[in-house]
C-alpha positions in Angstrom: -3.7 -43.9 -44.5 -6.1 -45.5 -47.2 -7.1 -48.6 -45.7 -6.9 -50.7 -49.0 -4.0 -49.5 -49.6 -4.7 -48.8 -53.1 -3.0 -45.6 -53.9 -0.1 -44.3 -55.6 2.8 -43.0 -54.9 4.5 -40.1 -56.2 8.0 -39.8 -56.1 7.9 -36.6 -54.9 6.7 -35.4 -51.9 5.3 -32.6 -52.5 1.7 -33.5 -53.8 1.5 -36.9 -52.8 -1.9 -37.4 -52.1 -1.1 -40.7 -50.4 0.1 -38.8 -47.4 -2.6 -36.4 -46.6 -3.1 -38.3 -43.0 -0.1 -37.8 -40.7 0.9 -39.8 -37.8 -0.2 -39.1 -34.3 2.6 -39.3 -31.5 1.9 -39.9 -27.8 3.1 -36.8 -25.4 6.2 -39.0 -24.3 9.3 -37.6 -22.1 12.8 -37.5 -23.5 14.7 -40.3 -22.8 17.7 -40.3 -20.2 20.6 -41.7 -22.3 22.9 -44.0 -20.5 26.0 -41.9 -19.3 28.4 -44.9 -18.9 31.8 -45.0 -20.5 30.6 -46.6 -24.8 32.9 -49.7 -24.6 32.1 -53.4 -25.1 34.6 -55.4 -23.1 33.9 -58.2 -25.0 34.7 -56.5 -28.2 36.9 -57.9 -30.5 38.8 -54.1 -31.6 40.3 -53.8 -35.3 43.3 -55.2 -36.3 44.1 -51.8 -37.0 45.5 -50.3 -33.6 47.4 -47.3 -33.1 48.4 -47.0 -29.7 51.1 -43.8 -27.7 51.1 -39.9 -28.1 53.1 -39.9 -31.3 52.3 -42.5 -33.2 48.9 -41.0 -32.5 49.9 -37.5 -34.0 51.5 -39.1 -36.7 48.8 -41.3 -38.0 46.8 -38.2 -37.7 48.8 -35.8 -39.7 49.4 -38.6 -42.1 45.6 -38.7 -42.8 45.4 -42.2 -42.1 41.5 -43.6 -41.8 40.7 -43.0 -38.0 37.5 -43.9 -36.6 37.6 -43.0 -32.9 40.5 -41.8 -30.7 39.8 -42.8 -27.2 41.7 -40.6 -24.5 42.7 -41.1 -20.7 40.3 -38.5 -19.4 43.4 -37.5 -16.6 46.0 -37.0 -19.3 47.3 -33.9 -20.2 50.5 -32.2 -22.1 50.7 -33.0 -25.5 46.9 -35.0 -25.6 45.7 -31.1 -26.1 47.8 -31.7 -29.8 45.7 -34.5 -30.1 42.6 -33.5 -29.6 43.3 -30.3 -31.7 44.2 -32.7 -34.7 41.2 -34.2 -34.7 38.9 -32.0 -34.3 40.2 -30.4 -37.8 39.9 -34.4 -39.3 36.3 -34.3 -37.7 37.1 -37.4 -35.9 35.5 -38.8 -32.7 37.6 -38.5 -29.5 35.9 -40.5 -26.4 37.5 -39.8 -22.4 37.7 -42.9 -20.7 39.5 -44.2 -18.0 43.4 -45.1 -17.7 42.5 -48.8 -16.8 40.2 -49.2 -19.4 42.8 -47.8 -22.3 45.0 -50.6 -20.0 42.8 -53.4 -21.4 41.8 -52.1 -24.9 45.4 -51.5 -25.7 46.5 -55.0 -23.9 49.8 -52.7 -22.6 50.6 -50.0 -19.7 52.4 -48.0 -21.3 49.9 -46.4 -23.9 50.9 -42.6 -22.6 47.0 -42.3 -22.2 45.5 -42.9 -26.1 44.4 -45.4 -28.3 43.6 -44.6 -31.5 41.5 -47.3 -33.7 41.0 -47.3 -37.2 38.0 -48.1 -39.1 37.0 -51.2 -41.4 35.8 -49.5 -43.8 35.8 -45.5 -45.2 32.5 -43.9 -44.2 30.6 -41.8 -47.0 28.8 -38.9 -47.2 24.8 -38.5 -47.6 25.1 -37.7 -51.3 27.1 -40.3 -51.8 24.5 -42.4 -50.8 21.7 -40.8 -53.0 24.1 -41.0 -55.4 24.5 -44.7 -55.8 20.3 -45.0 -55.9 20.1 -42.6 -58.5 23.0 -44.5 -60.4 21.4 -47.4 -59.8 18.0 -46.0 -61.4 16.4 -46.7 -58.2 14.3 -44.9 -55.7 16.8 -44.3 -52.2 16.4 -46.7 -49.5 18.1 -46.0 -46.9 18.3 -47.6 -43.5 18.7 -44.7 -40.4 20.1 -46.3 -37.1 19.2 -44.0 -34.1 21.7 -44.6 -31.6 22.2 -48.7 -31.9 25.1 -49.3 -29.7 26.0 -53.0 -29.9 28.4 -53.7 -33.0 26.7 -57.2 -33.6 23.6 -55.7 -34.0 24.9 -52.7 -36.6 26.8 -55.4 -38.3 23.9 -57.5 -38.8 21.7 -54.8 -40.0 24.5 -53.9 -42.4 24.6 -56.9 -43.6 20.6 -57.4 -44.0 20.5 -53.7 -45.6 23.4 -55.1 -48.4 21.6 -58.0 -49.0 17.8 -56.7 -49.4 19.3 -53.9 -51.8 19.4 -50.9 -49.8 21.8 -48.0 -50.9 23.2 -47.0 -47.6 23.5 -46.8 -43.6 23.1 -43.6 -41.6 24.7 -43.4 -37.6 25.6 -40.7 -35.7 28.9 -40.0 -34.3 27.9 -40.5 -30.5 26.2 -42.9 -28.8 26.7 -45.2 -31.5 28.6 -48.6 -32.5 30.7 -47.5 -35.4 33.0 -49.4 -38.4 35.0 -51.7 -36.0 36.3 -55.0 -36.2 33.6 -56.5 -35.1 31.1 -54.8 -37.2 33.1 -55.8 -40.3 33.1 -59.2 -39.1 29.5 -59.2 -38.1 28.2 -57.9 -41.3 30.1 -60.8 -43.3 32.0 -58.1 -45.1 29.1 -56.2 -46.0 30.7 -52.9 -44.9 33.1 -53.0 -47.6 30.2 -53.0 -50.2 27.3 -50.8 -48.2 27.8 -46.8 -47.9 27.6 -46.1 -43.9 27.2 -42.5 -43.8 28.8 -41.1 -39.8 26.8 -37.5 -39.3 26.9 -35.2 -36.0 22.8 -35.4 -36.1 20.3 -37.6 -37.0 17.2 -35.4 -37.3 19.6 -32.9 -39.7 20.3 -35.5 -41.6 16.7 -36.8 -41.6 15.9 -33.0 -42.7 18.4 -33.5 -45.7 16.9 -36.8 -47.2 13.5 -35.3 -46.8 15.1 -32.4 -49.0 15.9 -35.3 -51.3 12.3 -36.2 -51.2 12.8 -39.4 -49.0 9.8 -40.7 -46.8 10.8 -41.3 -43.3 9.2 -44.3 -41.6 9.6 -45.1 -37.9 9.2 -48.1 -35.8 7.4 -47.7 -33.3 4.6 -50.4 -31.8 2.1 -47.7 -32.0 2.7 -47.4 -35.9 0.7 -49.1 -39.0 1.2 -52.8 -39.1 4.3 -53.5 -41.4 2.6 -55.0 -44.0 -0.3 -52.9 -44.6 1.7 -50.2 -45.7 3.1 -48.6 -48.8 6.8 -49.2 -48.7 7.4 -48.5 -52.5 9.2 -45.4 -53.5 12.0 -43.3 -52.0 12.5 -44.6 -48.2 14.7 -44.0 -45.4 13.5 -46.4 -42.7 14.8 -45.4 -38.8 15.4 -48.4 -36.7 15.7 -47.4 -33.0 18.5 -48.2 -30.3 18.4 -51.4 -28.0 15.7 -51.2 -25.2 15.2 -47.2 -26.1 13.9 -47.3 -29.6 13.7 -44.1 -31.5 14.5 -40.6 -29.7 12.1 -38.0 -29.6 13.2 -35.9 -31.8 13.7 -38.6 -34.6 10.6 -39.9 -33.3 8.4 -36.3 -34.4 10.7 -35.9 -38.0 9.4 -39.2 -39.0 6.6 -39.2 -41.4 4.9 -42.3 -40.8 5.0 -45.1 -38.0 5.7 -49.1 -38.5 4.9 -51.7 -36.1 5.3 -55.6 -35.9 2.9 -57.9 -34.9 4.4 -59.6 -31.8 1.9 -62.3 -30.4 4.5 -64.0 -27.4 5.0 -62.5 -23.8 8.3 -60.5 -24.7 7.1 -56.9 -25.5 10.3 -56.5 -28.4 12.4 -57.7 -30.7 16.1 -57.8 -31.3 17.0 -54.3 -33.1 18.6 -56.3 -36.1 16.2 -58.8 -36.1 12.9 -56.2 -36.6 15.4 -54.2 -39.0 15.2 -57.6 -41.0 11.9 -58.0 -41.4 11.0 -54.3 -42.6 13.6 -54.4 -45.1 12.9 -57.5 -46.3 9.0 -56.3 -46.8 10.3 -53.3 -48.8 12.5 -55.6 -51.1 8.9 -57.6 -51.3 6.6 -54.6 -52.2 9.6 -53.2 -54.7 9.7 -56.7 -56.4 5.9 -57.0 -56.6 5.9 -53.4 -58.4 8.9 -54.0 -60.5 6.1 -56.7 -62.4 3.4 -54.6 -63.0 
């Protein structure tokens, strides 16, 4: 990329001369994904609980906002019913085991499901692009890659409402999703901010770069936040605790962005780093918005 940084951007991608010098990527191994049964302890669960065979099947039929159905993984009988259901409402089922249904449902006799509903109705990726172009604005759109702890998807919710961002993108495993203590974390910010749930993250990446988005990574190998262009349609990937981005996200990414870090700790907190770049894109869009 131009060193001065004095180029323009196109909103297009096609023919954005800007661009002619792509990212290099280091010949890193897939990462081994943590196995481990996806449930905070500590989490505070919505308010919104539904918890027994039928009342499951019921709620389900009913078409009542579901966001993850979590089943004994020993139970049988009428949990196939269940699973059938939502499969058809494209909802997330998750095995774990009888104990831990024990102490999410805070009762023994929960007949081996829990089913939780979300804080908020998740959108589609068009509704998203939508609201930019509504808005007269180029998309910016924040993609999480697999961020597990709901304090820190809150938090980024919150930071992505607040700096002007159109929407949230998180995939339907490995994942923190709309819970109770995402709402609460994000201030109420998922009531406001679009959170888009998809199957993939690089298909979705595919379909904003249809949409001619630029996908920016985070990666401590990239271009120093601040000496990049950040104006125009974005969709900026912020990677998982510890992990970072995946590989594949990693190679549909456009360009790389790093932070400066000067202490002895190697990282920072996901929603913290998710801060500062969206906070520098809000910058760079102000600081063009006056020319």
């Amino acid at each position: 990329m131009d060193k001065n940084n004095n180029y323009k951007r196109n909103n297009s991608r096609n023919g954005d001369k800007r661009y002619n010098n792509s990212k290099k990527f280091d010949n890193r191994k897939p990462e081994k994904r943590d196995k481990r049964e996806e449930i905070n302890e500590d989490e505070d669960y919505p308010v919104e609980m539904i918890v027994g065979r039928n009342p499951v099947i019921e709620a389900l039929k009913a078409e009542k906002p579901i966001d993850t159905i979590y089943i004994d993984k020993e139970a049988t009988g009428s949990i196939s019913v269940i699973v059938k259901l939502a499969k058809e409402r494209d909802i997330v089922t998750k095995q774990v085991s009888h104990e831990k249904l024990t102490a999410m449902s805070r009762m023994t006799n929960h007949q081996g499901v829990v089913a939780m509903g979300a804080c908020a109705k998740y959108a589609e990726i068009s509704d998203i692009l939508e609201l930019a172009k509504s808005r007269g604005e180029d998309p910016f759109i924040i993609i999480c890659d697999e961020i597990n702890d709901p304090h820190n998807l809150g938090a980024i919710i919150r930071t992505a409402e607040c700096s002007g961002a159109h929407g949230i993108i998180i995939p339907k495993r490995r994942s923190a999703s709309l819970s109770g203590t995402v709402y609460k974390t994000s201030a109420g910010a998922a009531s406001w901010l679009p959170v888009a749930r998809v199957p993939n993250i690089p298909a979705a990446i595919d379909e904003l770069k249809e949409n001619g988005v630029w996908i920016y990574g985070t990666d401590a190998s990239g271009e120093q936040y601040d000496k990049a262009n950040l104006t125009g349609p974005i969709g900026l990937v912020i990677g998982s605790e510890g992990e970072g981005m995946g590989r594949l996200v990693s190679e549909k990414c456009d360009f790389m962005l790093s932070l400066p870090l000067k202490g002895k700790v190697n990282s920072l907190n996901a929603s913290v780093a998710a801060g500062i770049f969206m906070y520098e894109v809000l910058r760079q869009r102000a600081q063009q918005a006056k020319k």
